[in-house]
C-alpha positions in Angstrom: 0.0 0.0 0.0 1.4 3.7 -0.9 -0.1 6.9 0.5 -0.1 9.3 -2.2 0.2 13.5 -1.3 0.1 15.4 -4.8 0.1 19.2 -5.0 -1.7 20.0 -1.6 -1.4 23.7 -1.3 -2.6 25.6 1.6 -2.2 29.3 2.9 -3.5 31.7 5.6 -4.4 34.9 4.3 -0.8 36.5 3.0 1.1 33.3 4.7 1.5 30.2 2.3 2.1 27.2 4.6 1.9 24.3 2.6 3.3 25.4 -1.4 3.5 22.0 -3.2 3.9 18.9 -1.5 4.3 15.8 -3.1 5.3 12.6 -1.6 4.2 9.0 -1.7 4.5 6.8 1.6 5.4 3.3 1.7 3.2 0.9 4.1 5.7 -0.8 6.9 7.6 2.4 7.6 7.7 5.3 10.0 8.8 8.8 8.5 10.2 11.3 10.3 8.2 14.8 9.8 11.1 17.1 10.4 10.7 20.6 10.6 11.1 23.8 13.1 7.7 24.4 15.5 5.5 26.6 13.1 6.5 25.3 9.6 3.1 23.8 8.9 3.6 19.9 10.0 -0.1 20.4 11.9 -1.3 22.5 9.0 -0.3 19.5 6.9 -1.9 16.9 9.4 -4.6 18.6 9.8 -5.6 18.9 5.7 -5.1 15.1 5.3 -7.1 14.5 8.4 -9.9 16.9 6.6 -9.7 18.9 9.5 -8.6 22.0 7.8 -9.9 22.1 3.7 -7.0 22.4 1.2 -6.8 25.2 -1.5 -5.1 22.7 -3.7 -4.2 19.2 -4.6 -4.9 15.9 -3.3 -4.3 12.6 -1.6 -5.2 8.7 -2.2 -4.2 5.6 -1.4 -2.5 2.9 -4.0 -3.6 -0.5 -3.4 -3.4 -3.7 -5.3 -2.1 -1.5 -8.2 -5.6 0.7 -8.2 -6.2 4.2 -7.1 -8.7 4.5 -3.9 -10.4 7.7 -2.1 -8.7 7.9 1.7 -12.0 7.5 4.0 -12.4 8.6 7.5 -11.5 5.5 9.3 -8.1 5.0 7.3 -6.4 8.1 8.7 -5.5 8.1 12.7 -4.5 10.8 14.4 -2.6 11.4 17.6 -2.5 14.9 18.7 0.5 16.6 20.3 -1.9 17.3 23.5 -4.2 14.5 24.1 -7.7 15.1 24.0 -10.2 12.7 25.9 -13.6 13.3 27.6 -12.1 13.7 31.2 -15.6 12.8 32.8 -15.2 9.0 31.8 -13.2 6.4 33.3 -10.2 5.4 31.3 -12.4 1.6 31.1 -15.6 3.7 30.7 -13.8 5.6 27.4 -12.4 2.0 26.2 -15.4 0.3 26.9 -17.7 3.6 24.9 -14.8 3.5 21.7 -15.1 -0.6 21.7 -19.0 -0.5 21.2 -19.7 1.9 18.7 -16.7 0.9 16.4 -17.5 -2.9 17.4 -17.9 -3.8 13.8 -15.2 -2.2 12.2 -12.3 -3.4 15.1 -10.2 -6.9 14.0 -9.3 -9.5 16.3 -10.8 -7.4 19.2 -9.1 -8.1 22.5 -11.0 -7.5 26.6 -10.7 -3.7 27.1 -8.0 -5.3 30.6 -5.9 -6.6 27.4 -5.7 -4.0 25.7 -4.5 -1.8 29.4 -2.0 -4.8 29.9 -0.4 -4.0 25.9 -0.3 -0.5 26.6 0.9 -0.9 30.4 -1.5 1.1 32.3 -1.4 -0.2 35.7 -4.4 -1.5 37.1 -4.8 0.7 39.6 -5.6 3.7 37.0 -8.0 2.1 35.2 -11.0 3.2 36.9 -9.8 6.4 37.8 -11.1 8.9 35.8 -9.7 10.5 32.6 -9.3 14.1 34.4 -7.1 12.2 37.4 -4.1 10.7 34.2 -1.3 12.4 33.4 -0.1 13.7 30.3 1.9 11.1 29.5 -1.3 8.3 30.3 -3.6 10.5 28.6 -1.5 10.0 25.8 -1.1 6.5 26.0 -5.2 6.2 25.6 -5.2 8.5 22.4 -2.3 6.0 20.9 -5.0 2.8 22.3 -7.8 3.6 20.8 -6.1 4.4 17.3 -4.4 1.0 17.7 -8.0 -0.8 18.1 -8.9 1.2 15.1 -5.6 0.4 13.5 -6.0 3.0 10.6 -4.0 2.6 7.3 -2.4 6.1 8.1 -1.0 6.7 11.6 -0.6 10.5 11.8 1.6 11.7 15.1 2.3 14.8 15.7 4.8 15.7 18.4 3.7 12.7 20.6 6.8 12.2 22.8 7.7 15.8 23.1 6.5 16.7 26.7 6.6 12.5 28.0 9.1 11.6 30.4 12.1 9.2 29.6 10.5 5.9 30.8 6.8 6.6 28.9 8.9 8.2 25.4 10.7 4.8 25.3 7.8 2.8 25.5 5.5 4.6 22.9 8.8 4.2 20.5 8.8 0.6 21.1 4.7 0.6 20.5 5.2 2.6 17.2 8.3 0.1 16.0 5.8 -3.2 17.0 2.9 -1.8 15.0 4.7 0.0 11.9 4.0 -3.3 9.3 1.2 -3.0 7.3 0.8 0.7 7.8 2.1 4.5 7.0 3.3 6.1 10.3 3.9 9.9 10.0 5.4 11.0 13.3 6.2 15.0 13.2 8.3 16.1 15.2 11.2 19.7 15.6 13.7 17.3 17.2 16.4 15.8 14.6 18.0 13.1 17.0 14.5 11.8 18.0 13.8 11.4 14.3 17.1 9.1 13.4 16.4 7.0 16.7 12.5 6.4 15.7 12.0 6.4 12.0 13.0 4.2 8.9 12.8 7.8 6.9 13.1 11.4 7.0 11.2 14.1 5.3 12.1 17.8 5.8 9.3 19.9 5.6 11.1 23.2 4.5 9.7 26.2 2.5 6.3 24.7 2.3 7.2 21.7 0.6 8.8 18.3 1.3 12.3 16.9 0.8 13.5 13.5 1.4 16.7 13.2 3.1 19.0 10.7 3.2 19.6 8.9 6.5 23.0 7.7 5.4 24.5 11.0 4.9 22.9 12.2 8.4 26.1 11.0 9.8 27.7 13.6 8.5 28.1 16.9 10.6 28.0 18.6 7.7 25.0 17.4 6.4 23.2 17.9 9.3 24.3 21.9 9.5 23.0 22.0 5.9 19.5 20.8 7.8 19.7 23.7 10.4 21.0 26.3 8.4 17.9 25.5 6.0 15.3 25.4 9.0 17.2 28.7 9.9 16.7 30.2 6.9 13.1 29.3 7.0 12.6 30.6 10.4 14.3 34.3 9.4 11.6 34.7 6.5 
């Protein structure tokens, strides 16, 4: 499966954020989003999410050598601030997202099976969703995309504001779950982005630019990154 991006375009008044982007995604791989905070990576997430409408372009999937229309329940998307109705239980919100997507979810485990894969201790499960942290809040926005397990994961900034111990386990999550699948992750952080993904995409000057992983090794290579991001930032 290929996730196809061709011409989007999007501005903001004067501001054009997204100028011509063209890519195509491979399924079994995580790409690395990388760009400074405010180069349009959620402006971007949020057009192929059909949150926001684009002025231009468009996007399809490539399967079985045919052209499809993206529908709403192949994209996923994991917001950099987790949003989840804080008057529920975190079993109350599992148990609510298992029955009213109950035909459409494969293989579907007990809601305590799915807390046990995403190690939420048991003692948190019946507290409610108001009482997590950031970091657990997080970890039920990642579930219940998993039990929807959407051709397109789209993350932006996940990890950025997770402590040490949680960051390393989502990584592990995403690297377990990647087959079968496009996982976008965004993210501002360059050393993040060679740990975690298979390949890198530089979102500079409104459109996208493959880099090279192998030649990330190279200091120089990677001051040709920030001087670009830089450059980017000054206009």
């Amino acid at each position: 499966m290929q996730f196809v991006i061709e011409h989007l375009s999007k501005h903001f008044e004067k501001k054009e954020v997204l100028r011509d982007v063209n890519f195509s995604f491979e399924s079994g791989n995580i790409y690395g989003l990388l760009g400074r905070n405010g180069a349009g990576k959620t402006t971007l997430f949020n057009c192929l999410n059909r949150d926001l409408k684009a002025d231009g372009g468009r996007f399809f999937l490539v399967e079985n050598g045919g052209e499809r229309e993206v529908l709403a329940e192949d994209i996923g998307y994991v917001l950099s601030t987790p949003t989840v109705p804080e008057f529920l239980t975190g079993r109350e919100f599992l148990k609510f997202f298992m029955d009213i997507n109950e035909k459409t979810i494969q293989n579907p485990k007990t809601i305590d099976e799915y807390f046990d894969f995403m190690s939420i201790e048991r003692e948190d499960r019946d507290k409610l969703l108001k009482d997590y942290s950031h970091g657990m809040k997080n970890k039920m926005q990642m579930l219940v995309n998993i039990i929807a397990n959407p051709n397109v994961l789209l993350l932006d900034e996940p990890l950025t504001s997770l402590d040490v111990v949680v960051a390393e386990e989502m990584k592990g999550l995403l690297r377990s779950l990647k087959k079968d699948r496009v996982t976008i992750f965004s993210t501002h952080i360059m050393d993040l982005a060679l740990d975690l993904c298979d390949e890198i995409v530089l979102l500079n000057h409104g459109v996208l630019e493959v880099v090279d992983k192998a030649n990330l090794d190279s200091e120089e290579f990677k001051d040709k990154i920030i001087q670009a991001l830089k450059e980017e930032e000054h206009e």
